[in-house]
Biopython code that builds the backbone (N, CA, C, O; Angstrom):
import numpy as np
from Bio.PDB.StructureBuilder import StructureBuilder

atoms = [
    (1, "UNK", "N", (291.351, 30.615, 122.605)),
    (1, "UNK", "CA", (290.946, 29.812, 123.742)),
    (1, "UNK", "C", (292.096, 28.862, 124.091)),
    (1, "UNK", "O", (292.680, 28.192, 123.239)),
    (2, "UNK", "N", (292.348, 28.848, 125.237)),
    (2, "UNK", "CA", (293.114, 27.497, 125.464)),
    (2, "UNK", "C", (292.788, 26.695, 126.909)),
    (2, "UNK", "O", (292.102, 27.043, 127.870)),
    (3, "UNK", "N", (293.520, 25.552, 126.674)),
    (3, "UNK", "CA", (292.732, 24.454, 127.676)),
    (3, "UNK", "C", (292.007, 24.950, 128.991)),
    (3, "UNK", "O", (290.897, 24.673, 129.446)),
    (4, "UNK", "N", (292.865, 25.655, 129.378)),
    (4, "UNK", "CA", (292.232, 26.393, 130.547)),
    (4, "UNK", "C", (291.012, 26.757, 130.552)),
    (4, "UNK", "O", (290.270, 26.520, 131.505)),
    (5, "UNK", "N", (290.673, 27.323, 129.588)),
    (5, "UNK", "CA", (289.214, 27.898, 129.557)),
    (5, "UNK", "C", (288.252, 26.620, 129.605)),
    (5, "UNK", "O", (287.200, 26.678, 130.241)),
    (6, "UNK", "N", (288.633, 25.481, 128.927)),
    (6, "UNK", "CA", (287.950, 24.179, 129.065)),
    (6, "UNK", "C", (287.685, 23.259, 129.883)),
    (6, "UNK", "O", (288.081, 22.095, 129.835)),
    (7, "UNK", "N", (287.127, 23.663, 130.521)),
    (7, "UNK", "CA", (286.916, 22.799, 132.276)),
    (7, "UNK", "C", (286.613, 21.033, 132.330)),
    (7, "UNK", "O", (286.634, 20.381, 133.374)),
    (8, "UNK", "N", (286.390, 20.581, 131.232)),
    (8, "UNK", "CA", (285.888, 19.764, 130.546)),
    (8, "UNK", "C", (287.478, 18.738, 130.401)),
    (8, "UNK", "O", (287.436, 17.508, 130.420)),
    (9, "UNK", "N", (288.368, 19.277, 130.306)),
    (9, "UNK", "CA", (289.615, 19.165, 130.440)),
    (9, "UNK", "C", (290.566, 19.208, 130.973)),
    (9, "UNK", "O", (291.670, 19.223, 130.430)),
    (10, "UNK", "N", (290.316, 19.243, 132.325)),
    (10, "UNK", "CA", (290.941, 19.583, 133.792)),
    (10, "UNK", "C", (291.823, 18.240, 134.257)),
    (10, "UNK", "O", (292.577, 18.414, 135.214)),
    (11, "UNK", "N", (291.796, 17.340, 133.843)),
    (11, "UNK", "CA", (292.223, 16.396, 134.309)),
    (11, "UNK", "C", (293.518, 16.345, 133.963)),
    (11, "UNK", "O", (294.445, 16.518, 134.755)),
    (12, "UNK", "N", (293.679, 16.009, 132.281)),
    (12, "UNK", "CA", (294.812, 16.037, 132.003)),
    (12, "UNK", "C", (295.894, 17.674, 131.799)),
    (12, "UNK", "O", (297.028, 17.635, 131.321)),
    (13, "UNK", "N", (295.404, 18.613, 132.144)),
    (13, "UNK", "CA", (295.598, 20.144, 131.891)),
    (13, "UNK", "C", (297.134, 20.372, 132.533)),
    (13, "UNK", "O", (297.977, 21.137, 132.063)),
    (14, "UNK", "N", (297.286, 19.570, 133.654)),
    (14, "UNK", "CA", (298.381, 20.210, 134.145)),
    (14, "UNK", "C", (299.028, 19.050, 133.413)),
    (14, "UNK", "O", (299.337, 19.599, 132.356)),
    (15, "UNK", "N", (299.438, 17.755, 133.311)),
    (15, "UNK", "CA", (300.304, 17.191, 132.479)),
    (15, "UNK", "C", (300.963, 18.041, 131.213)),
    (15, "UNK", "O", (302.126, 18.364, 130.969)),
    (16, "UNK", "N", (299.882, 18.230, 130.613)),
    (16, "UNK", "CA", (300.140, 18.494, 129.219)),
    (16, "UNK", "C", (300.901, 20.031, 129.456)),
    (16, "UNK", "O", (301.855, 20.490, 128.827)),
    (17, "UNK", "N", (300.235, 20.568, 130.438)),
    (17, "UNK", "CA", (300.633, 22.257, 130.115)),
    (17, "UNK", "C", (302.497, 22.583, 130.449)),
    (17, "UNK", "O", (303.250, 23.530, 130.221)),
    (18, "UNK", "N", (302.684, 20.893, 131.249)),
    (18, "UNK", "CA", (304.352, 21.041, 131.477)),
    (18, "UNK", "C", (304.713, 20.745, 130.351)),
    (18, "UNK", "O", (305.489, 21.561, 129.854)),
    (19, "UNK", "N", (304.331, 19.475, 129.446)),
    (19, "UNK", "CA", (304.920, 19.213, 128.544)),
    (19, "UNK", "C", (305.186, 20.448, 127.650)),
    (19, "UNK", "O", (306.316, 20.875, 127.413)),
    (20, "UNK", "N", (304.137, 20.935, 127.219)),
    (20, "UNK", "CA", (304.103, 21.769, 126.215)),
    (20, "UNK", "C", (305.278, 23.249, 126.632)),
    (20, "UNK", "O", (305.668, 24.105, 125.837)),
    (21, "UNK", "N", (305.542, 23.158, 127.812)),
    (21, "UNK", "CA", (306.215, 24.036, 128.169)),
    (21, "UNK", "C", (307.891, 23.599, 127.820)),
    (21, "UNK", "O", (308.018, 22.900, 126.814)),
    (22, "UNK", "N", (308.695, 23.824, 128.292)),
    (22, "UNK", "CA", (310.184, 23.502, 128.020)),
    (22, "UNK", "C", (310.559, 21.760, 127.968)),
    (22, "UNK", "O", (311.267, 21.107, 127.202)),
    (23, "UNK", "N", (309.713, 21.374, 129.175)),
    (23, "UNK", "CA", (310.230, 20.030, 129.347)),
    (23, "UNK", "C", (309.570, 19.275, 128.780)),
    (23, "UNK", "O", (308.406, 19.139, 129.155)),
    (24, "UNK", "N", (309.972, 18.656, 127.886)),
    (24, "UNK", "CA", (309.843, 16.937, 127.127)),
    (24, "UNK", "C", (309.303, 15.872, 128.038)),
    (24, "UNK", "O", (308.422, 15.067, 127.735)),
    (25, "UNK", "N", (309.850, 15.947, 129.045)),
    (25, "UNK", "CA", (310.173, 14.405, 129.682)),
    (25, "UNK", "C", (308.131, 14.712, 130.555)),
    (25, "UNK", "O", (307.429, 15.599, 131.040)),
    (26, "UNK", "N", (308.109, 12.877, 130.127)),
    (26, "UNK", "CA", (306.403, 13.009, 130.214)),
    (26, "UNK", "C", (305.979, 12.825, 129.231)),
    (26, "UNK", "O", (305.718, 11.623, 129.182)),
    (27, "UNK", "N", (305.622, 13.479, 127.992)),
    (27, "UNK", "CA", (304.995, 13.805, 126.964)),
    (27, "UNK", "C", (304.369, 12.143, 126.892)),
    (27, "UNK", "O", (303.193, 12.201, 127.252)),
    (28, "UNK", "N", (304.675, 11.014, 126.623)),
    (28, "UNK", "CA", (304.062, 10.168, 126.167)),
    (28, "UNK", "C", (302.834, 10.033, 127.577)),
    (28, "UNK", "O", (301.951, 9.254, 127.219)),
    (29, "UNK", "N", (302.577, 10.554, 128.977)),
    (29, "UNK", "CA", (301.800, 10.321, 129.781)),
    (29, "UNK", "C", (301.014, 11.138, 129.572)),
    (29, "UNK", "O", (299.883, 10.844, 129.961)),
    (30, "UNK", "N", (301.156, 12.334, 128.978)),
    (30, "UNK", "CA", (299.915, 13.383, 128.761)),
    (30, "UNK", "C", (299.760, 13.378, 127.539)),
    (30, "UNK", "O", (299.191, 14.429, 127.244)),
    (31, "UNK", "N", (299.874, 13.016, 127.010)),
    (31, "UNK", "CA", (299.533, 12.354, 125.461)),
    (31, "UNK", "C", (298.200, 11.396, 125.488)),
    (31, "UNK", "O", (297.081, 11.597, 125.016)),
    (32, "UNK", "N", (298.790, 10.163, 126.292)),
    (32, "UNK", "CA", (297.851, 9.447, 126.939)),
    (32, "UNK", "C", (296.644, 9.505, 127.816)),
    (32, "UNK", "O", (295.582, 8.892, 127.717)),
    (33, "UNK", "N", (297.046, 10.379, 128.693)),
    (33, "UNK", "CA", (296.226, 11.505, 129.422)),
    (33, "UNK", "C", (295.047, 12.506, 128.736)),
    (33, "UNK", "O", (293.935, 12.872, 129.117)),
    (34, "UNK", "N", (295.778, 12.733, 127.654)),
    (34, "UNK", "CA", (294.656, 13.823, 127.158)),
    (34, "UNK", "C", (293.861, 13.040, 126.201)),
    (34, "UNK", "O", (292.707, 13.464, 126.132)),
    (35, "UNK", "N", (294.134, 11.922, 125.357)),
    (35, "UNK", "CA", (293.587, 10.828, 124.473)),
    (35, "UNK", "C", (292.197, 10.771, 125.292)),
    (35, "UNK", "O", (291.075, 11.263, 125.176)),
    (36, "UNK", "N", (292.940, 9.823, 126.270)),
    (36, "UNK", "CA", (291.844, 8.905, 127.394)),
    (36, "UNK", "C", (290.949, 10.312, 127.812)),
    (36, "UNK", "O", (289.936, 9.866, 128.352)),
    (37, "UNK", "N", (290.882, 11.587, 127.805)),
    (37, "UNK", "CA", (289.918, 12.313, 128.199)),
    (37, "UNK", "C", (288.852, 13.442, 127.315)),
    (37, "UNK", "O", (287.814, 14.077, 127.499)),
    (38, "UNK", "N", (289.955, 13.184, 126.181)),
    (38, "UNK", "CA", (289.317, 13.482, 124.649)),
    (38, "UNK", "C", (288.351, 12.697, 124.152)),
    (38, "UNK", "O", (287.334, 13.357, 123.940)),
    (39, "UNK", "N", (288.235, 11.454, 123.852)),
    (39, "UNK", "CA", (287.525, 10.426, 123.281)),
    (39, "UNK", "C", (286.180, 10.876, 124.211)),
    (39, "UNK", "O", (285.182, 11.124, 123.535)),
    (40, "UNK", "N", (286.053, 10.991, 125.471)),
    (40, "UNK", "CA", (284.801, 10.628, 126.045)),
    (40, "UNK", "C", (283.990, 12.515, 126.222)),
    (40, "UNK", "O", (283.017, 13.046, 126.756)),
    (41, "UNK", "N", (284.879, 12.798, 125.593)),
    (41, "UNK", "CA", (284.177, 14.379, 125.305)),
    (41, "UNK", "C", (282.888, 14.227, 124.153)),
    (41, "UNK", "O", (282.757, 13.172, 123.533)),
    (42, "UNK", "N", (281.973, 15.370, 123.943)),
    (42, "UNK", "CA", (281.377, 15.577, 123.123)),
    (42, "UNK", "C", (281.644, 16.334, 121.696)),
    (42, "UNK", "O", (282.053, 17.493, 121.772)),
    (43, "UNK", "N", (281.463, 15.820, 120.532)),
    (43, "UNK", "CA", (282.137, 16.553, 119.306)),
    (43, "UNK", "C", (282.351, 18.143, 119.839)),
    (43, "UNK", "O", (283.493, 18.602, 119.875)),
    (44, "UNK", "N", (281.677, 18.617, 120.079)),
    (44, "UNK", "CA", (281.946, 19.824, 120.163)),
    (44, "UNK", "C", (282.679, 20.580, 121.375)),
    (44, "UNK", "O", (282.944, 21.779, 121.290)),
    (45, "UNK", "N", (282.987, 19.829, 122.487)),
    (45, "UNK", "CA", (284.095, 20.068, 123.430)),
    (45, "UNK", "C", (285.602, 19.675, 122.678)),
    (45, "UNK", "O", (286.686, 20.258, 122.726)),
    (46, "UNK", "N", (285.114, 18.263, 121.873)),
    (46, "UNK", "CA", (286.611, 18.142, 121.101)),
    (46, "UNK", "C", (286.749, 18.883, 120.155)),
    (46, "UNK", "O", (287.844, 18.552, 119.699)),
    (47, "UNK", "N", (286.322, 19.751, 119.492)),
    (47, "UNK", "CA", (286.891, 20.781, 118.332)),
    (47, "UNK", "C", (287.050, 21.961, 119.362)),
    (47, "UNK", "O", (287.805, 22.823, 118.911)),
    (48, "UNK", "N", (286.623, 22.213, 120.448)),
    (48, "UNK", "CA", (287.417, 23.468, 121.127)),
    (48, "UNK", "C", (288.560, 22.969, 121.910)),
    (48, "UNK", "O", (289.058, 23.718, 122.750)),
    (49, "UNK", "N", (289.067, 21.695, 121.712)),
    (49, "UNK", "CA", (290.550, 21.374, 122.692)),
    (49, "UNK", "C", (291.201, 21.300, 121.440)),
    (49, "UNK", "O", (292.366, 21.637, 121.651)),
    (50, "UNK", "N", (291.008, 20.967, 119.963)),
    (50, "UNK", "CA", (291.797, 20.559, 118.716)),
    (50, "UNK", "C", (292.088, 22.114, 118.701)),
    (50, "UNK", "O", (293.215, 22.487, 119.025)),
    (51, "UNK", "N", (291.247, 22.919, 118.386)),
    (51, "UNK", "CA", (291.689, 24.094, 117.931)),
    (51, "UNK", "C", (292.305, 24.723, 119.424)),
    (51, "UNK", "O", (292.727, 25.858, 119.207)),
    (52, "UNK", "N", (292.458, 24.380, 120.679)),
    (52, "UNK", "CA", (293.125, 25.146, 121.288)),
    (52, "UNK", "C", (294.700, 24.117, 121.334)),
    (52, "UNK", "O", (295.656, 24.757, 120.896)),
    (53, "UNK", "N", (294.925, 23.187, 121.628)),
    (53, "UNK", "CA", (295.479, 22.432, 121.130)),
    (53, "UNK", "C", (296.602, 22.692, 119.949)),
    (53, "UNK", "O", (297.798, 22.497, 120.168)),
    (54, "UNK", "N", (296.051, 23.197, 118.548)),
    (54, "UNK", "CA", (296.603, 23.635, 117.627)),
    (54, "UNK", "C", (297.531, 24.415, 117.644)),
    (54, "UNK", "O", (298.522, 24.202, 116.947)),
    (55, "UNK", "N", (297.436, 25.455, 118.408)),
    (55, "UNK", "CA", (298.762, 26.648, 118.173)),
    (55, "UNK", "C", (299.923, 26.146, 119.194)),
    (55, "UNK", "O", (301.042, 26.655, 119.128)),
    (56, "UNK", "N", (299.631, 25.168, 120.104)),
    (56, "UNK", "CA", (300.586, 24.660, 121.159)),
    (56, "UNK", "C", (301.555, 23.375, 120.571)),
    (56, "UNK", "O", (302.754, 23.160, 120.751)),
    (57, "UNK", "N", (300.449, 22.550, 119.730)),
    (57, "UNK", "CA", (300.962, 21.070, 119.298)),
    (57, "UNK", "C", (302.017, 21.432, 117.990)),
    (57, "UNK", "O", (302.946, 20.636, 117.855)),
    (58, "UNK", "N", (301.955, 22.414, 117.154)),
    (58, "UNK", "CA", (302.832, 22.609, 116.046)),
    (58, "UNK", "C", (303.832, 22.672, 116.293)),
    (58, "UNK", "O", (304.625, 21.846, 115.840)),
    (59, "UNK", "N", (304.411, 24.144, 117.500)),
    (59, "UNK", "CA", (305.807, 24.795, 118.340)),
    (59, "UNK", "C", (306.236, 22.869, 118.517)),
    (59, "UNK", "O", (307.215, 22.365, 117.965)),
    (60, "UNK", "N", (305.460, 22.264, 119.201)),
    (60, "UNK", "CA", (306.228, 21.278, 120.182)),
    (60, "UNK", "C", (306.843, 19.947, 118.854)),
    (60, "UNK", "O", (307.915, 19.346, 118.778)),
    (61, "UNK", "N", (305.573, 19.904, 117.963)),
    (61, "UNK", "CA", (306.343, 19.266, 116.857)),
    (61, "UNK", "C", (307.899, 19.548, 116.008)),
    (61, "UNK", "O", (308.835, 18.866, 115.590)),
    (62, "UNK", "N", (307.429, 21.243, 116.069)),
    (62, "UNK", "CA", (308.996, 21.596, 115.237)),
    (62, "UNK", "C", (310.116, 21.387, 115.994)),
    (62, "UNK", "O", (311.264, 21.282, 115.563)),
    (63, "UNK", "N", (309.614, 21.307, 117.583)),
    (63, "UNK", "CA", (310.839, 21.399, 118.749)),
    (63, "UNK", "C", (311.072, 19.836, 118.670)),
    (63, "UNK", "O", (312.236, 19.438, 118.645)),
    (64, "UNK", "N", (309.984, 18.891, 118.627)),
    (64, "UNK", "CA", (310.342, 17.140, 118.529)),
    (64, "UNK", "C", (311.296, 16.830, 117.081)),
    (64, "UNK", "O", (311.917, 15.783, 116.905)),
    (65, "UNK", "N", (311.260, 17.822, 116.244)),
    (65, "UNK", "CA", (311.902, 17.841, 114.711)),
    (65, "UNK", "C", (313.280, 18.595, 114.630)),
    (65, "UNK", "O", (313.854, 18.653, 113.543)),
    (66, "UNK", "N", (313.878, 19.229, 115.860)),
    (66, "UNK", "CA", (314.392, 19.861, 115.706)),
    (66, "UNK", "C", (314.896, 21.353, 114.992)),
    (66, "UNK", "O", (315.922, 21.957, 114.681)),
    (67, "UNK", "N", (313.095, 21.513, 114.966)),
    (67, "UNK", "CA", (312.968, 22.976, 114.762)),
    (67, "UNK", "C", (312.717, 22.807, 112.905)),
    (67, "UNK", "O", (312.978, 23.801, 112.227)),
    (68, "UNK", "N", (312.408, 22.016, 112.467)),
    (68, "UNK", "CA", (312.551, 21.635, 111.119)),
    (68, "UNK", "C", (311.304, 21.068, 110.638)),
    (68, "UNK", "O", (310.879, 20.024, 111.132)),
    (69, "UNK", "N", (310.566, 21.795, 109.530)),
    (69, "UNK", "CA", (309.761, 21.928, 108.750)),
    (69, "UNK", "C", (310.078, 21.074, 107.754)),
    (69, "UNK", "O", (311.134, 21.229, 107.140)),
    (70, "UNK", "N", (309.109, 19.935, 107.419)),
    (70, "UNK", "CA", (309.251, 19.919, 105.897)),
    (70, "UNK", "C", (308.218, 19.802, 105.239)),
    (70, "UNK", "O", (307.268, 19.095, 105.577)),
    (71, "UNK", "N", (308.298, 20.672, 103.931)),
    (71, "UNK", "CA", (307.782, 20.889, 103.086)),
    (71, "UNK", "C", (307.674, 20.014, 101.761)),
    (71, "UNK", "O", (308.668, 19.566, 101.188)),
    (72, "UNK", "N", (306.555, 19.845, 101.395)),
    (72, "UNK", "CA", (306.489, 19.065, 100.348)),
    (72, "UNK", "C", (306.967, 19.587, 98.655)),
    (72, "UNK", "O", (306.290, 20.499, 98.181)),
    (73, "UNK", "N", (307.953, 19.085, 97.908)),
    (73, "UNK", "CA", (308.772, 19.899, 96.795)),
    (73, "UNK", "C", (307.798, 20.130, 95.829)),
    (73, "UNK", "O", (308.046, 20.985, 94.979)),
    (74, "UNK", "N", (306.265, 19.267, 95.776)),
    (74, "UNK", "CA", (305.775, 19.525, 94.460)),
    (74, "UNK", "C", (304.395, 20.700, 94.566)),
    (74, "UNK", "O", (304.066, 21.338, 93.566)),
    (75, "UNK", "N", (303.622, 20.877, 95.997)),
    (75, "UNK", "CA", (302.429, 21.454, 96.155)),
    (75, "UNK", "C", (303.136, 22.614, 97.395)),
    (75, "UNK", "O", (302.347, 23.417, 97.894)),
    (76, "UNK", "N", (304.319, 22.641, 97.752)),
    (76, "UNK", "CA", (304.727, 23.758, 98.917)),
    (76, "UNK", "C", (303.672, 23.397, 99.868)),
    (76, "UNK", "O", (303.087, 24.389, 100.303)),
    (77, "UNK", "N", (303.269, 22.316, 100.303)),
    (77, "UNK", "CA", (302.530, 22.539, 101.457)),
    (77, "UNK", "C", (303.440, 21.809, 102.799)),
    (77, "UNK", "O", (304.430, 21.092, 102.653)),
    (78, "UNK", "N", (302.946, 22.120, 103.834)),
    (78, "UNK", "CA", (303.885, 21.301, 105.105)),
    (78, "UNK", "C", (303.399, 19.395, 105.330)),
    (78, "UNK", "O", (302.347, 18.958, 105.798)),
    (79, "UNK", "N", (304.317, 18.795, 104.926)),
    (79, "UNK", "CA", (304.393, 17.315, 105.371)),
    (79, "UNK", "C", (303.752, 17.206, 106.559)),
    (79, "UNK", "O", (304.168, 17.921, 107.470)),
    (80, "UNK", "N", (302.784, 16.440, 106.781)),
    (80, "UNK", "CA", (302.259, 15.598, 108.288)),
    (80, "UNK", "C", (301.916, 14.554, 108.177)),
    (80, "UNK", "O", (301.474, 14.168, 109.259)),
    (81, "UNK", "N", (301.841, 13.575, 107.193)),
    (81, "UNK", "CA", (301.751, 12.432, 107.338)),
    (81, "UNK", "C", (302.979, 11.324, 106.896)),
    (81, "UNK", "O", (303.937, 10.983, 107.590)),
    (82, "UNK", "N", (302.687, 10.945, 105.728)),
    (82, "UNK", "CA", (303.760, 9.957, 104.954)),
    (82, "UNK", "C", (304.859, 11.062, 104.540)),
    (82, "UNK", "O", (304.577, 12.253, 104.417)),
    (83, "UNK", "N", (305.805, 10.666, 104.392)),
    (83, "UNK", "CA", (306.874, 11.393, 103.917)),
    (83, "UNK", "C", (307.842, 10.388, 102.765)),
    (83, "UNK", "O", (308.451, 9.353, 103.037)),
    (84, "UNK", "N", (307.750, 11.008, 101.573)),
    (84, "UNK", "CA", (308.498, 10.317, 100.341)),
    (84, "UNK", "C", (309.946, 11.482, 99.776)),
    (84, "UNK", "O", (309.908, 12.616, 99.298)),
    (85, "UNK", "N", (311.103, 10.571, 100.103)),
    (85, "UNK", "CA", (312.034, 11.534, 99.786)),
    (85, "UNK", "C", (312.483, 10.240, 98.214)),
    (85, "UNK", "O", (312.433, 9.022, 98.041)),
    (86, "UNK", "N", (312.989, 11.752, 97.203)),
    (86, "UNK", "CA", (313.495, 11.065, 96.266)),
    (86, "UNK", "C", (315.387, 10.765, 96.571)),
    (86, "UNK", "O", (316.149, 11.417, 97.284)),
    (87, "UNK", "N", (315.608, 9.811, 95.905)),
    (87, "UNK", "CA", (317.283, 8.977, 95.967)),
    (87, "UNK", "C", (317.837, 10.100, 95.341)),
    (87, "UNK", "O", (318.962, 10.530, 95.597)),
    (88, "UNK", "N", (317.020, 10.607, 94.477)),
    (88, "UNK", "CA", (318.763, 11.200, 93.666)),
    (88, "UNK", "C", (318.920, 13.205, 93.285)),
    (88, "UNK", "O", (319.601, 13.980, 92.613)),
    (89, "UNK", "N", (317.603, 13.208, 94.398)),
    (89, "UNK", "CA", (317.655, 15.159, 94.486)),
    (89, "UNK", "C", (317.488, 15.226, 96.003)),
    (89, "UNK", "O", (316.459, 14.710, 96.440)),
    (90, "UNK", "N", (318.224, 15.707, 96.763)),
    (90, "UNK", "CA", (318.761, 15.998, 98.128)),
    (90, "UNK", "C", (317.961, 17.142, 98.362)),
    (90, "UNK", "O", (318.056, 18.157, 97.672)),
    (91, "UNK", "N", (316.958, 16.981, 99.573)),
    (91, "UNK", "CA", (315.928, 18.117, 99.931)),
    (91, "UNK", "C", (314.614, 17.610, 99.474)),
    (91, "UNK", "O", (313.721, 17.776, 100.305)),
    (92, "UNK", "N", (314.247, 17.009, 98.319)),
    (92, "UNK", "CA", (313.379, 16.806, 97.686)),
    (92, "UNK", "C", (312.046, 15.918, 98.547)),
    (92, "UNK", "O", (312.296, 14.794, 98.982)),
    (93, "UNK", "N", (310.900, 16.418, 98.702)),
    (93, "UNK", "CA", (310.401, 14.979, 99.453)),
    (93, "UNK", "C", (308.993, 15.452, 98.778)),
    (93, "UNK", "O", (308.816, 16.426, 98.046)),
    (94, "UNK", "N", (307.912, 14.360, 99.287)),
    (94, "UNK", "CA", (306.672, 14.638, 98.603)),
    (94, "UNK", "C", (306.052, 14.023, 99.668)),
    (94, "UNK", "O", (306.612, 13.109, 100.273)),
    (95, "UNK", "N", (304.574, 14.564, 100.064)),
    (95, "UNK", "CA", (303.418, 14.392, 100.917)),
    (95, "UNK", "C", (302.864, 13.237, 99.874)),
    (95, "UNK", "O", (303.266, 13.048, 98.726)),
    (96, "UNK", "N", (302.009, 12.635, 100.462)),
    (96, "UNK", "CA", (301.225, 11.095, 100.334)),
    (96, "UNK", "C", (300.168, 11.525, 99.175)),
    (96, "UNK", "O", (299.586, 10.656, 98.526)),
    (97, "UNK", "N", (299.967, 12.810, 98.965)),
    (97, "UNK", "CA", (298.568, 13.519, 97.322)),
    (97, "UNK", "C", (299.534, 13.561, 96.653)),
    (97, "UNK", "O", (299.154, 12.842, 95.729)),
    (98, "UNK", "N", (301.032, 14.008, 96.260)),
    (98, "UNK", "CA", (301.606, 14.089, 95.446)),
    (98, "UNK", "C", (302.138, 12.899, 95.180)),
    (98, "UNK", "O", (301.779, 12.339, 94.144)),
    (99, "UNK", "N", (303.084, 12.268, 96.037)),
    (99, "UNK", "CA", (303.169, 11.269, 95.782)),
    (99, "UNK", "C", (302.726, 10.301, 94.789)),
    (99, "UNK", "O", (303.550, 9.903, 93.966)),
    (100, "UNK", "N", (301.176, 9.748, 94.756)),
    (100, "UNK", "CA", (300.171, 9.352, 93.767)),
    (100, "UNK", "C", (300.156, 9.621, 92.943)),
    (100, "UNK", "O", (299.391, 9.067, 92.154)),
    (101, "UNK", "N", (301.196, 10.927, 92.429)),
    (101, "UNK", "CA", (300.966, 11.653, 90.835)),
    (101, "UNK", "C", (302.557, 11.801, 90.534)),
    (101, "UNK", "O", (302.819, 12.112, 89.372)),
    (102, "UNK", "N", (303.376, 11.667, 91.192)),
    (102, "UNK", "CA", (304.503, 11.618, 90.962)),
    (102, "UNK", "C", (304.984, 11.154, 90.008)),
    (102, "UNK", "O", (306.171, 11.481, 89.984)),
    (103, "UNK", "N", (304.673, 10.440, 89.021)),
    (103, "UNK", "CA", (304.559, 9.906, 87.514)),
    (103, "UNK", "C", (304.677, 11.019, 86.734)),
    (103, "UNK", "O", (305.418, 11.065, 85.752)),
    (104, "UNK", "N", (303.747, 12.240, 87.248)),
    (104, "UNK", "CA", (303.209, 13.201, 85.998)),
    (104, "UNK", "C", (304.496, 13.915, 86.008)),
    (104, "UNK", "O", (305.013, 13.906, 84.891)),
    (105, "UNK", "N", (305.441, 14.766, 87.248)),
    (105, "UNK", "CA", (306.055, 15.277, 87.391)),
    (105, "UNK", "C", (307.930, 14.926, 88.222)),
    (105, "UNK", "O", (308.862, 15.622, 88.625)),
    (106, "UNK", "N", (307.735, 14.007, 88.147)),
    (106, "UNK", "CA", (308.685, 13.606, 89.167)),
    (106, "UNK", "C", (309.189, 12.351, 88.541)),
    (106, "UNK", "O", (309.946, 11.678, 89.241)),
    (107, "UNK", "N", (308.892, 11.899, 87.299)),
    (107, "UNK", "CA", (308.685, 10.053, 87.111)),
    (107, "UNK", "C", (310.265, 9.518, 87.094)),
    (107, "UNK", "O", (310.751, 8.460, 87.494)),
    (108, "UNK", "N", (310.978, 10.916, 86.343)),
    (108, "UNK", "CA", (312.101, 10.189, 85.899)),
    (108, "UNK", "C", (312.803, 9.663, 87.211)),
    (108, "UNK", "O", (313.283, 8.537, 87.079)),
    (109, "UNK", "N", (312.954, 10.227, 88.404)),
    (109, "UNK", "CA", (313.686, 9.549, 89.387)),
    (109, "UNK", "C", (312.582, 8.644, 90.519)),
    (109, "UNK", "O", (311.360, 8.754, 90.608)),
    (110, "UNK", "N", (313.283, 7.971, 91.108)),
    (110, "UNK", "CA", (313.249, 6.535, 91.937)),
    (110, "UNK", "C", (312.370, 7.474, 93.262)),
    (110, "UNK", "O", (313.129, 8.400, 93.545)),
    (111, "UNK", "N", (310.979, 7.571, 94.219)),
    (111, "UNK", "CA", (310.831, 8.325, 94.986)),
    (111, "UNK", "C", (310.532, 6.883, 95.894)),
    (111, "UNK", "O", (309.577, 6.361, 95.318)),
    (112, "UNK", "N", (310.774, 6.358, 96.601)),
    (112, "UNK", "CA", (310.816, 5.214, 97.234)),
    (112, "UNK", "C", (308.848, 5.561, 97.761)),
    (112, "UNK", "O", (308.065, 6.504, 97.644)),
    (113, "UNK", "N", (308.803, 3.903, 98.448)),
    (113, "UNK", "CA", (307.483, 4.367, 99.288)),
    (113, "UNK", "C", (307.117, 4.877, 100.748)),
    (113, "UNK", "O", (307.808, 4.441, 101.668)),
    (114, "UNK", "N", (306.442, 5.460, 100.938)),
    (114, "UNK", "CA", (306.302, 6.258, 102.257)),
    (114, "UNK", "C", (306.770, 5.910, 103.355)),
    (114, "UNK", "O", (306.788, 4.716, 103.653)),
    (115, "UNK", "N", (307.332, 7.032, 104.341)),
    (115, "UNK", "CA", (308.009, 6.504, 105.490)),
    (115, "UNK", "C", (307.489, 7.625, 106.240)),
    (115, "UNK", "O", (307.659, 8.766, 105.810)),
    (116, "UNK", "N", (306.639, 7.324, 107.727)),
    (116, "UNK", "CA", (306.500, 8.635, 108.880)),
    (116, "UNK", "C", (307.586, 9.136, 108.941)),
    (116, "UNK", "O", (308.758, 8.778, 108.817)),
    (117, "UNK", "N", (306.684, 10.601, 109.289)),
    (117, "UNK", "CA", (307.529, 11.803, 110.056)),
    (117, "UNK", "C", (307.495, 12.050, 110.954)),
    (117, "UNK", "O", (308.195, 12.974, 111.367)),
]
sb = StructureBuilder()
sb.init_structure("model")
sb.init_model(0)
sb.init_chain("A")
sb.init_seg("    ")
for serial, (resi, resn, name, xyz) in enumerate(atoms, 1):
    if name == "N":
        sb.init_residue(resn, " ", resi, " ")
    sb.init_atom(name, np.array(xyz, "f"), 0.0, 1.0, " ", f" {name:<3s}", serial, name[0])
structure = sb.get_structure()
């Protein structure tokens, strides 16, 4: 499904559908745009814009990242929130669950505290 099919969502549809396309420039107005028209949806109109949403918002993240994934060194899963890189292993970073346990496996080096991605 994607927005289109969601009529419910017409307002902000064409903002977003440029953004998501090649051009950047905007993004913080249909961002805003789609917020302000999300919130006043019903749970269940908003889990059919999240999940259509989903396969569009990832591409545009890796493209805001420069095409760059990161992965967390201790569970292989993909970083989206806090991001903890250690000082003294280059590549190394840990998601905000590992992090918390980083004692068990990680203790001997310095992993500073969380910084967004």
């Amino acid at each position: 499904e994607s927005l289109r099919d969601i009529p419910e969502m017409t307002t902000c549809r064409a903002g977003l559908e440029h953004v998501l396309g090649e051009d950047l420039a905007g993004l913080g107005q249909a961002v805003g745009d789609l917020a302000r028209e999300f919130v006043v949806q019903p749970v269940e109109v908003q889990k059919r814009v999240a999940e259509a949403l989903s396969v569009h918002l990832v591409p545009l993240i890796d493209r805001l990242r420069g095409g760059r994934r990161v992965v967390c060194g201790r569970c292989d899963e993909r970083i989206w929130g806090g991001r903890m890189k250690c000082r003294e292993c280059p590549g190394y970073d840990l998601c905000e669950g590992c992090y918390e346990k980083r004692g068990e496996f990680h203790g001997e080096h310095e992993v500073p505290a969380p910084r967004s991605t």
